[in-house]
N, C-alpha and C positions, 0 to 999 in steps of 0.2 A: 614410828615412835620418835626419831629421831628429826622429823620434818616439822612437829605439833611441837614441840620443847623449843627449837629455833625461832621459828613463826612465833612462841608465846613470846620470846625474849624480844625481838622486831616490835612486836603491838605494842610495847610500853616504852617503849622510848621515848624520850619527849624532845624539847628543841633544846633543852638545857645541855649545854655540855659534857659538864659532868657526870649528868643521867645517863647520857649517850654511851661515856664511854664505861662506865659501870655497867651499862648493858653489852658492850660488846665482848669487855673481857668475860661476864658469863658465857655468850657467847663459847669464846675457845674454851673454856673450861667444861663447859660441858662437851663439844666437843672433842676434847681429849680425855675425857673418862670416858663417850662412848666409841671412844678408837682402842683406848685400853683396855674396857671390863670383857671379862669374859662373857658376862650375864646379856648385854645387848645384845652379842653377837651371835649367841646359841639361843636370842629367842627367853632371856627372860626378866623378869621387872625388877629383880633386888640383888645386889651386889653382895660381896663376891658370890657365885654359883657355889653349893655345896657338895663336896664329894656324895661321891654313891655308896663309901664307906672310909672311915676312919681310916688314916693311916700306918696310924696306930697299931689297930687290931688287923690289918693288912700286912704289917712286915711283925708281926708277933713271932712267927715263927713259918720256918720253909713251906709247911704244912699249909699256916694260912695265906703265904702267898702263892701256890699253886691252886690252891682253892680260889682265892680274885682272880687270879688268871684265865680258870677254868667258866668262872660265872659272869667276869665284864670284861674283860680285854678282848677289842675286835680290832687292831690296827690296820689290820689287811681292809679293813673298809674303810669310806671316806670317812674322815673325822676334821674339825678346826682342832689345833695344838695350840698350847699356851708355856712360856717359861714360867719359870718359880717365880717370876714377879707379875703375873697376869697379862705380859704381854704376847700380843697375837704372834707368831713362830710360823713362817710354809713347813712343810713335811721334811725336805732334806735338812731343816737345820733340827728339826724336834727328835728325827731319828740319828743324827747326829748326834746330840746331845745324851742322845739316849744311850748310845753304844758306848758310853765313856765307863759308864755303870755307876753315877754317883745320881740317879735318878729313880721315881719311880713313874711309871705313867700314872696318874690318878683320873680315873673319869670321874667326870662332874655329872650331875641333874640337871637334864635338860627338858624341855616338854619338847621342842622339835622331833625333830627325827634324823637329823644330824647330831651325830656324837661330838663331845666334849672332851680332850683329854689336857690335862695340866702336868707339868715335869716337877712332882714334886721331892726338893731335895731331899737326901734320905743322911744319915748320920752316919759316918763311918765307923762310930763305934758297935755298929751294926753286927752280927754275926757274921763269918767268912760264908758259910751258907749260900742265906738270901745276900749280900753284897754278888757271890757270884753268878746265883742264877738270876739278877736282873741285868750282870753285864754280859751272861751269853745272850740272854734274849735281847739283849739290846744291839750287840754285836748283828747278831743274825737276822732282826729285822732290818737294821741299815743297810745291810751286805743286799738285802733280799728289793729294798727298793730303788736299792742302784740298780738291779737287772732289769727295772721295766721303763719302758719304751727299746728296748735293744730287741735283735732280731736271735733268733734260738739258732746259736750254732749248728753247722751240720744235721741241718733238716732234713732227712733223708732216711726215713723209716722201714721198713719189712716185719706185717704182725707174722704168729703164726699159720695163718690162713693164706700167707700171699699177698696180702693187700699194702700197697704202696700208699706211704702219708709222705708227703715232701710240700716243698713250697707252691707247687704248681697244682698239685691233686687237691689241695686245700684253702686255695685261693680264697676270697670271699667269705673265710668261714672261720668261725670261734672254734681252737682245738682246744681242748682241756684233756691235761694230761698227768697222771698219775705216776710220781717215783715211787720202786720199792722192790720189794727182794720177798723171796718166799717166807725163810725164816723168822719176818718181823711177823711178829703176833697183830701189833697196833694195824700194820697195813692189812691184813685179813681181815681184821677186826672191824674194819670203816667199809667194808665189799659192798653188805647189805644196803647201807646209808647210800652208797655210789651208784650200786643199781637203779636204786628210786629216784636218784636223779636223773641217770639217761633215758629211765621211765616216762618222765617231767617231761621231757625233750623227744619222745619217740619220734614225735612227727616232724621235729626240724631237721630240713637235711643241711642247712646252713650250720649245725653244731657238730663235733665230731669227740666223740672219746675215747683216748688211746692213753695205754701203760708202756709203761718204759722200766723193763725190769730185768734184775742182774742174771738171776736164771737163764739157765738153754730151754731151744724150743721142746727138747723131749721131756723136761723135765715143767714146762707150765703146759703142754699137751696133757700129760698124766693128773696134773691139777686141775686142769679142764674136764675132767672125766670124771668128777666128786663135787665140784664146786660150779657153781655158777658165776660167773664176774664180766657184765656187756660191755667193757672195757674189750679194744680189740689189745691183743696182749703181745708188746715187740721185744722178744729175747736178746740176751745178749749186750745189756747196755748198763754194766757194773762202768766200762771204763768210761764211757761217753756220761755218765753221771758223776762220778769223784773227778774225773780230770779235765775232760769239758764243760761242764756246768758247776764242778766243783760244790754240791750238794752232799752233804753227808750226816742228815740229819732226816727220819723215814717215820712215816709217808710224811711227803712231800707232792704239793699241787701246783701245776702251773696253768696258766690262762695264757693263749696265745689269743689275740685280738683278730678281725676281718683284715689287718692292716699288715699282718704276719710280724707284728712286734710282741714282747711278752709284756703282760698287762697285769696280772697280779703273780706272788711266789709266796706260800703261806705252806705252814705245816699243819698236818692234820687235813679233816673236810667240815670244820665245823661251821666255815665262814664262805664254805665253797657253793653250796647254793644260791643265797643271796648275790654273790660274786658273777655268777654266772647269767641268773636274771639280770642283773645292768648291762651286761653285754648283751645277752640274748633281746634288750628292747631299743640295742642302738641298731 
């Protein structure tokens, strides 16, 4: 797109001066619309790209923004970011920006398959509500993509069964691992969805899936007795989760890479398969 728009501007130039340089400031101008628009850059032909819904009827009420949360927010996967003024943003400044809580993420309509997200400003006269729950989640997505590329503290695991997860026994290999504590409802509630994906994966031995949970071993022994969950399950790791990894928000997923760095930190498992297939095809 951007090769055909240049080249047409170059064929019309003539020797006339003036023509010349009338063509060359289009030239930058167009160039610098297609450095700024969102629409070029995600792949589409008319400016500006249009939200995937109203922002309006997105911060109407806590309600409806838990509901866009629930139905377009994937931040945990790759996306381009843009500020409130359509300019292109890398990730650390977008989640930056973000954690301040004077934003909202909006995705845009994209035809690619790369997401679109814009930070659009939101009004302070806002309810205290929705103002605060965009600035925890905004808080807590920052916090969460500072952790990756770092190595997981204190690697050094024992499930119930005996089996040793540490840096050496897991070389080479994708860990994905599950925080959470007996009494969260939400982390029971995701088992099902979690089994099907080590299902997905039965035959990689390059993947591996382990819980990291506050309970003692007699006590997910007895859960294991009623429940099924192929997560290998390592007791005993309330404190190595609030104090070493400083996670206090459940369930919680983490992606440890072949590289033994941590590669994604997202709550929930809604965005954990996808997650995992890009690892699993590097």
């Amino acid at each position: 797109m951007q090769f055909v728009i240049i080249l047409y501007c170059f064929s019309n130039v003539t020797t006339n001066i003036d023509k010349q340089m009338n063509a060359i400031k289009k030239i930058f101008l167009i160039i610098s619309f297609i450095g700024s628009s969102p629409s070029f850059i995600c792949g589409q032909s008319t400016f500006p790209l249009k939200p995937i819904e109203d922002p309006g009827v997105i911060l109407k009420s806590e309600v409806d923004l838990l509901r866009y949360n629930q139905d377009y927010l994937r931040l945990s996967e790759d996306f381009i970011g843009f500020d409130n003024s359509n300019r292109r943003i890398d990730k650390r400044t977008f989640f930056k920006l973000f954690s301040e809580g004077d934003y909202l993420p909006l995705r845009l309509i994209s035809k690619n398959k790369l997401a679109c997200y814009k930070l659009y400003k939101v009004s302070s006269a806002l309810n205290d509500g929705i103002l605060s729950i965009l600035k925890d989640w905004g808080e807590l997505d920052y916090k969460y993509f500072k952790m990756e590329g770092r190595k997981l503290p204190g690697f050094d695991f024992r499930d119930i069964q005996g089996n040793i997860y540490n840096r050496e026994t897991t070389r080479n290999k994708t860990v994905v691992i599950k925080c959470w504590y007996l009494a969260c409802s939400a982390c029971r509630e995701e088992i099902p969805t979690l089994n099907k994906i080590v299902d997905q994966y039965r035959k990689r031995k390059d993947i591996v899936f382990i819980s990291l949970v506050f309970d003692s071993k007699d006590d997910l022994q007895k859960f294991s007795k009623d429940n099924i969950f192929k997560y290998a399950l390592i007791p005993n790791q309330k404190n190595y989760l609030m104090n070493e990894l400083k996670i206090y928000l459940y369930p919680t997923q983490m992606i440890i890479n072949k590289q033994g760095l941590i590669s994604k930190v997202l709550v929930g498992s809604d965005e954990l398969a996808s997650i995992i297939n890009t690892e699993a095809s590097k």
